[in-house]
NUSERO-766112 format. One record per residue (C-alpha): x, y, z; residue in three letters. Coordinates in steps of 0.25 Angstrom, whole numbers, plus 2048, in hexadecimal, padded with zeros to 3 digits. Layout:
<sites>
XYZALA/...
</sites>
This chain:
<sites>
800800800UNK/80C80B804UNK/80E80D7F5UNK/80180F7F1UNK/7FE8167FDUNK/8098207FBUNK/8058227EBUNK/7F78267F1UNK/7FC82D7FAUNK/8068367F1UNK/7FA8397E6UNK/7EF83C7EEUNK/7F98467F5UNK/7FC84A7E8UNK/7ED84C7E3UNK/7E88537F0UNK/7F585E7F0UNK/7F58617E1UNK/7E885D7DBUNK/7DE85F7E7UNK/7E386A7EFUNK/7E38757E4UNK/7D48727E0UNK/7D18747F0UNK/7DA8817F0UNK/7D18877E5UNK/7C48817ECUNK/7C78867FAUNK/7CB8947F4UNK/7BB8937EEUNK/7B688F7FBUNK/7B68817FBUNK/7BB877806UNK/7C7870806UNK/7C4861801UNK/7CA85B7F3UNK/7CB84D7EDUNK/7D18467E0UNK/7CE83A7D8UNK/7DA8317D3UNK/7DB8267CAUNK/7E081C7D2UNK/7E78157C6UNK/7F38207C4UNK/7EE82A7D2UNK/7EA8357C5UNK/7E18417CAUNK/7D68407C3UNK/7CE84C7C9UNK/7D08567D6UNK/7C485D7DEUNK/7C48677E9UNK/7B786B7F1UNK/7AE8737EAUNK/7A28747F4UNK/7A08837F2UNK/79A8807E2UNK/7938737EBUNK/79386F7F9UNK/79485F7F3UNK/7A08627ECUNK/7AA85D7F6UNK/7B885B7F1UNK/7B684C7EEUNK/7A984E7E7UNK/7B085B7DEUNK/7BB84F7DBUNK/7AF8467D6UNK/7A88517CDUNK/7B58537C7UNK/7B88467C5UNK/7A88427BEUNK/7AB84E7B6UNK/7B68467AFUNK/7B28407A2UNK/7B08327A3UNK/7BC82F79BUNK/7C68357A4UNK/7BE8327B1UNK/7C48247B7UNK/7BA81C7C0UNK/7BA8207CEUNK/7BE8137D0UNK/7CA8157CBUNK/7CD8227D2UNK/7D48277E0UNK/7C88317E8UNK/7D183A7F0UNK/7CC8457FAUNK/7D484E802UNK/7CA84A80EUNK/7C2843813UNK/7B684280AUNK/7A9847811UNK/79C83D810UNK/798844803UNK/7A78417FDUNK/7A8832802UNK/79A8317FAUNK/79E8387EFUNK/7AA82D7EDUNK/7A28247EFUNK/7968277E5UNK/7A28297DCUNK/7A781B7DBUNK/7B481F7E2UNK/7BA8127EBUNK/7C581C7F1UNK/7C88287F7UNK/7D482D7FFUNK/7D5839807UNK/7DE84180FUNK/7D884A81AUNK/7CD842822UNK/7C1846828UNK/7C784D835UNK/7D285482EUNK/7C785A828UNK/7BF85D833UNK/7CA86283BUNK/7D5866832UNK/7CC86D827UNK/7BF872831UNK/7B4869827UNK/7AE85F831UNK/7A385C827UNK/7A784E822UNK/7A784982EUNK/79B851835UNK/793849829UNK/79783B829UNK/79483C838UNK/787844838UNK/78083E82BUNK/78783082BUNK/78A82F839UNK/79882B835UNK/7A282E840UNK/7B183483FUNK/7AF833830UNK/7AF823832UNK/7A881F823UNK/7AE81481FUNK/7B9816818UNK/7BD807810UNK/7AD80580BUNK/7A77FF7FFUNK/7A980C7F7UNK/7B580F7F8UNK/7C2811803UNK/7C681E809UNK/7D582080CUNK/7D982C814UNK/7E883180DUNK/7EF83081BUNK/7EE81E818UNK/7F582080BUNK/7FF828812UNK/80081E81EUNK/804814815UNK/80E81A80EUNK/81D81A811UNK/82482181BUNK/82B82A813UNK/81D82C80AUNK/81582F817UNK/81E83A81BUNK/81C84180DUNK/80E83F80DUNK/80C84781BUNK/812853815UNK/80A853808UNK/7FE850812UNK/80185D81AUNK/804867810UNK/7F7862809UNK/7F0864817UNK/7F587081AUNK/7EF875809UNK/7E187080EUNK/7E387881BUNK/7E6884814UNK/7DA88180BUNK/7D287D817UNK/7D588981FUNK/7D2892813UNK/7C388A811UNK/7C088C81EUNK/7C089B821UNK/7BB89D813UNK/7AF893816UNK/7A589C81DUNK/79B8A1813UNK/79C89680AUNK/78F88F809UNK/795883809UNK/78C87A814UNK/79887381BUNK/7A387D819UNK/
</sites>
């Protein structure tokens, strides 16, 4: 597993600082939250579309749900089956999200910050406020290996690196958390005002 881990490891790094974080920089600068996702091919890790949030044109348009419009707009012809693709999120995907890849025909996803680094870390409690009020789902518990897909949190892929590799991926890790931060910091005095319901 440690290579594989570590290839993973190294491109969805990759994707989220230079493909991902550029997108959220524009959408935060509109007034949009911080969350983005990517799909890969899983044959040859190729991007095959990048999406930030973009709830101030729709409130459903989370950053994994922008990543599957842009990638149905596609023409058929260059559009791969989702079962051939990688669903990266740079969070935790909210109830609405986790349906969304699931309607989608995705049997992955991997993600970097979880639920409490977004409540805590990015002040937006909302993911897991809903899976415990509506689904009574504590702590975020879903059920992460079901028979839709498996959810793999980017700290795993990292975990079963090498030594050496580990130690590179903790500062790619902090200067990519210290960008949403930023980002983060800027939605959130912006924020008042919106009209966005969960802001």
């Amino acid at each position: 597993m440690r290579p594989e881990a570590e290839r993973l490891a190294d491109r969805f790094l990759e994707v989220i600082a230079t493909d991902i974080l550029p997108l959220t920089e524009a959408g935060v600068a509109a007034g949009n939250k911080v969350f983005g996702a990517a799909i890969l091919k899983k044959s040859d890790l190729s991007l095959v579309v990048a999406a930030s949030n973009q709830e101030r044109t729709n409130p459903l348009f989370h950053g994994e749900v922008a990543a599957l419009n842009a990638f149905y707009r596609l023409p058929d012809a260059r559009r791969p089956a989702s079962a051939d693709c990688l669903f990266l999120a740079t969070h935790e995907p909210c109830s609405l999200c986790l349906s969304a890849i699931t309607w989608a025909g995705f049997d992955n996803f991997t993600y970097l910050f979880p639920y409490e680094v977004t409540r805590d870390a990015f002040a937006i409690p909302h993911d897991l406020a809903i899976l415990k009020e509506v689904f009574g789902i504590k702590d975020g518990a879903y059920r992460g290996a079901n028979a839709f897909w498996t959810a793999t949190a980017l700290v795993e892929l990292i975990d079963a690196s090498s030594d050496d590799a580990q130690v590179a991926f903790a500062e790619r890790v902090a200067t990519i958390k210290d960008a949403y931060q930023r980002l983060s910091g800027a939605y959130q005095a912006e924020k008042s005002g919106s009209g966005i319901a969960l802001s």
